[in-house]
C-alpha atoms as one frame of an Amber mdcrd trajectory, in Angstrom:
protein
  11.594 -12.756  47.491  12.233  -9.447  48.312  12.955  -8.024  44.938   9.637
  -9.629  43.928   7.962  -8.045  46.742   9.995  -4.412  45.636   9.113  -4.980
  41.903   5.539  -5.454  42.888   5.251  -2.623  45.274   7.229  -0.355  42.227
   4.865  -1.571  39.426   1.964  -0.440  41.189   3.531   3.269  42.248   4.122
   3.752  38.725   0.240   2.281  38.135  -1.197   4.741  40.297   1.215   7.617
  39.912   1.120   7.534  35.199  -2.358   5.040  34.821  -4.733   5.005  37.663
  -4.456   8.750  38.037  -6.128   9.075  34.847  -9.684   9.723  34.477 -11.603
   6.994  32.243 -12.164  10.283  29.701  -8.710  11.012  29.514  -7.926   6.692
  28.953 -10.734   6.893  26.203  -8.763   9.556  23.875  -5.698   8.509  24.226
  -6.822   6.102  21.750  -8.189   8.726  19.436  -4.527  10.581  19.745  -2.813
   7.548  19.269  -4.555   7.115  16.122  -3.800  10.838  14.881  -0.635  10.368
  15.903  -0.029   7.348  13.585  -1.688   9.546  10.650   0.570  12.550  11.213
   3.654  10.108  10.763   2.485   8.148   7.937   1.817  11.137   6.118   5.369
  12.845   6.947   7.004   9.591   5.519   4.953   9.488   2.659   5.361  13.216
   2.095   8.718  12.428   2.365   9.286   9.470  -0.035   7.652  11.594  -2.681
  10.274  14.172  -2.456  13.037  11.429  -2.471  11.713   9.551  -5.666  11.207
  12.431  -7.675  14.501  14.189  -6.575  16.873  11.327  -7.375  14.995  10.593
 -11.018  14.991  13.941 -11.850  18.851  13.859 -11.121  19.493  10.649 -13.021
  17.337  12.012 -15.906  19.436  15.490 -15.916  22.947  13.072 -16.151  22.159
  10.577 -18.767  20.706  13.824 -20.607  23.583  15.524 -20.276  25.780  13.712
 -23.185  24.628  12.123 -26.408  26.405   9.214 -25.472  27.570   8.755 -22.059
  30.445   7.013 -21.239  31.246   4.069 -19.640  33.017   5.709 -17.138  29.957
   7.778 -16.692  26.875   5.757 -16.952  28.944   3.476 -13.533  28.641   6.414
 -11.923  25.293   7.392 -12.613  24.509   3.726 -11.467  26.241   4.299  -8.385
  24.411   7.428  -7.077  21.193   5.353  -8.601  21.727   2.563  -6.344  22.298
   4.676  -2.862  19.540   7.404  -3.413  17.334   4.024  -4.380  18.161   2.015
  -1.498  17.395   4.792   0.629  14.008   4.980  -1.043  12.722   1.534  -0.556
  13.878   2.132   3.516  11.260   4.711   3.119   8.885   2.634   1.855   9.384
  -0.124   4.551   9.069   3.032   6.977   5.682   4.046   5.481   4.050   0.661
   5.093   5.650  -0.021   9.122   3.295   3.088   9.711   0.024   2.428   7.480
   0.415  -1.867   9.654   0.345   1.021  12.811  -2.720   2.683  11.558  -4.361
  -0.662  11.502  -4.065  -1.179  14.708  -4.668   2.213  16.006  -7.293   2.884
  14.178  -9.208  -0.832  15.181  -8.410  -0.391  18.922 -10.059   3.576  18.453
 -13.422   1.774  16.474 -13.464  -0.703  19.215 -13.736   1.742  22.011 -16.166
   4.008  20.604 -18.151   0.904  20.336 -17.646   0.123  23.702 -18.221   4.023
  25.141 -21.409   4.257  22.918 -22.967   0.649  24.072 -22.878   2.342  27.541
 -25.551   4.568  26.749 -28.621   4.520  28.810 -30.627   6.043  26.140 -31.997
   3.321  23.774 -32.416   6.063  21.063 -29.745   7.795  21.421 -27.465   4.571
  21.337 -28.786   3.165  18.121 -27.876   6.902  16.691 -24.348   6.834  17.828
 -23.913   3.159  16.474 -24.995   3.936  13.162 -23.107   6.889  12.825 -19.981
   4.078  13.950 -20.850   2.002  11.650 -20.685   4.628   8.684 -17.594   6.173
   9.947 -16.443   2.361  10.207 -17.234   1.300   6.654 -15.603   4.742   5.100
 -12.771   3.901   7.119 -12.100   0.631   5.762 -12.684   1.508   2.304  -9.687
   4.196   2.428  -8.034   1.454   4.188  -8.262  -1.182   1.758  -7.391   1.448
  -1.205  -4.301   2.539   0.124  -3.434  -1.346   0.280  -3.543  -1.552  -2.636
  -2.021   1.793  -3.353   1.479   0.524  -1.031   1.872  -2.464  -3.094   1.287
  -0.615  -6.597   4.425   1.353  -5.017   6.500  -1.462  -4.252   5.768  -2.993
  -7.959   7.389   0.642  -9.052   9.896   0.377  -6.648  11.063  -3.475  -8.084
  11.552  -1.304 -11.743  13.546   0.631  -9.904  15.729  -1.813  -9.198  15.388
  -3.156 -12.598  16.462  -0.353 -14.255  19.305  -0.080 -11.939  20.473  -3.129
 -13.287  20.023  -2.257 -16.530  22.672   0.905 -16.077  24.800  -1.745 -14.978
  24.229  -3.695 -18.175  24.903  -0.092 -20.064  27.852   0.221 -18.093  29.491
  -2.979 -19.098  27.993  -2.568 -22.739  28.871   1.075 -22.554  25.040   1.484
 -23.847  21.940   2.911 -22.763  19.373   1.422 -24.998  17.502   4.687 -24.424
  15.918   3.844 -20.869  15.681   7.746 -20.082  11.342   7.791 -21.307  10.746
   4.395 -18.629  12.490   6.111 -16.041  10.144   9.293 -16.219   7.373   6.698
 -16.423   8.291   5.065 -12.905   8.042   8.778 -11.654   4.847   9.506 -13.173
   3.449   6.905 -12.073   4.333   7.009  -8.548   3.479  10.372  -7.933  -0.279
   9.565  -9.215  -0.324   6.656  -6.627   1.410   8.777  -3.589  -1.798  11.312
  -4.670  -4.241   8.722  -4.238  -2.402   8.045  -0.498  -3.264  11.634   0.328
  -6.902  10.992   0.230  -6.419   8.234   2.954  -4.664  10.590   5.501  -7.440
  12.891   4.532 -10.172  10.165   5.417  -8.018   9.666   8.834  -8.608  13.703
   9.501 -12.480  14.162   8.607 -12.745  10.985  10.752 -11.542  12.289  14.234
 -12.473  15.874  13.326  -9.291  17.801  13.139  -7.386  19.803  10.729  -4.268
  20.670  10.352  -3.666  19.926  13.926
């Protein structure tokens, strides 16, 4: 009973000492941060994933372009070093779309309290004003939202040929063949920088949104 009693009278020190000291202004953009915050980090890992993707195909590129026909000896290795640097690359990409589920949230518990701030306006005018200008902010929101959805899972359709053609150095190890893969593996680069482009506009959205630049 008396550790209850302790943990009680401990919870609350730490309530009024880190929480209840807090004014309700400071409480209200803490959500805001919390949401830049999220942005910041989503963009760092998708800044760098790009760097990682276009690093290691540029380096498998340069060694299967190094001999006319590689050996078998050296197309294992080139699988090798393809299957690390790759695995590390979809561990990215479970890092970034960790982040963009955290900008969800963030981002829906920041909407919610601006909702909740601007329905305590006295002024009847003055509220409608601010909730329509939510509302817009709201919808744009969403719509970046949605698109880099869609974006993530393009990526992760890339990512699976990746895999694929990881396998398929296997299969030109054991064949001692390469079948000439080198044009669909500049492809999957291509094509992933486009859609990590299209991600940039999202983070972009995020910024205009709460106001800040370059922070």
């Amino acid at each position: 009973m008396r550790n209850i009693l302790l943990g009680i009278v401990l919870s609350f020190a730490l309530c009024v000492v880190f929480s209840c000291s807090m004014s309700e202004t400071q409480k209200n953009v803490q959500y805001a941060a919390e949401f830049k915050s999220n942005i910041d980090k989503f963009e760092e890992k998708h800044t760098g994933m790009t760097k990682s993707l276009s690093e290691t195909v540029d380096k498998t590129v340069n060694q299967l372009s190094d001999e006319t026909k590689p050996t078998k000896e050296k197309l294992a290795d080139v699988s090798q070093d393809w299957e690390v640097s790759w695995n590390d690359i979809l561990n990215e990409y479970e890092s970034l779309t960790e982040y963009y589920g955290k900008i969800g949230t963030s981002s829906s518990q920041y909407f919610q309290k601006i909702d909740q701030v601007t329905q305590e306006i006295k002024d009847n005018s003055i509220r409608d004003q601010e909730m329509k200008r939510n509302k817009g902010q709201r919808k744009e929101w969403d719509n970046a939202y949605n698109q880099a959805e869609v974006n993530l899972k393009e990526i992760g359709k890339l990512l699976e040929d990746g895999n694929d053609f990881q396998r398929l150095l296997v299969l030109a190890a054991m064949r001692q063949q390469i079948y000439n893969r080198i044009e669909e593996l500049k492809q999957i680069s291509i094509s992933a920088q486009e859609l990590f482009r299209r991600l940039e506009s999202f983070t972009e959205t995020g910024r205009q949104l709460l106001n800040y630049d370059n922070a």
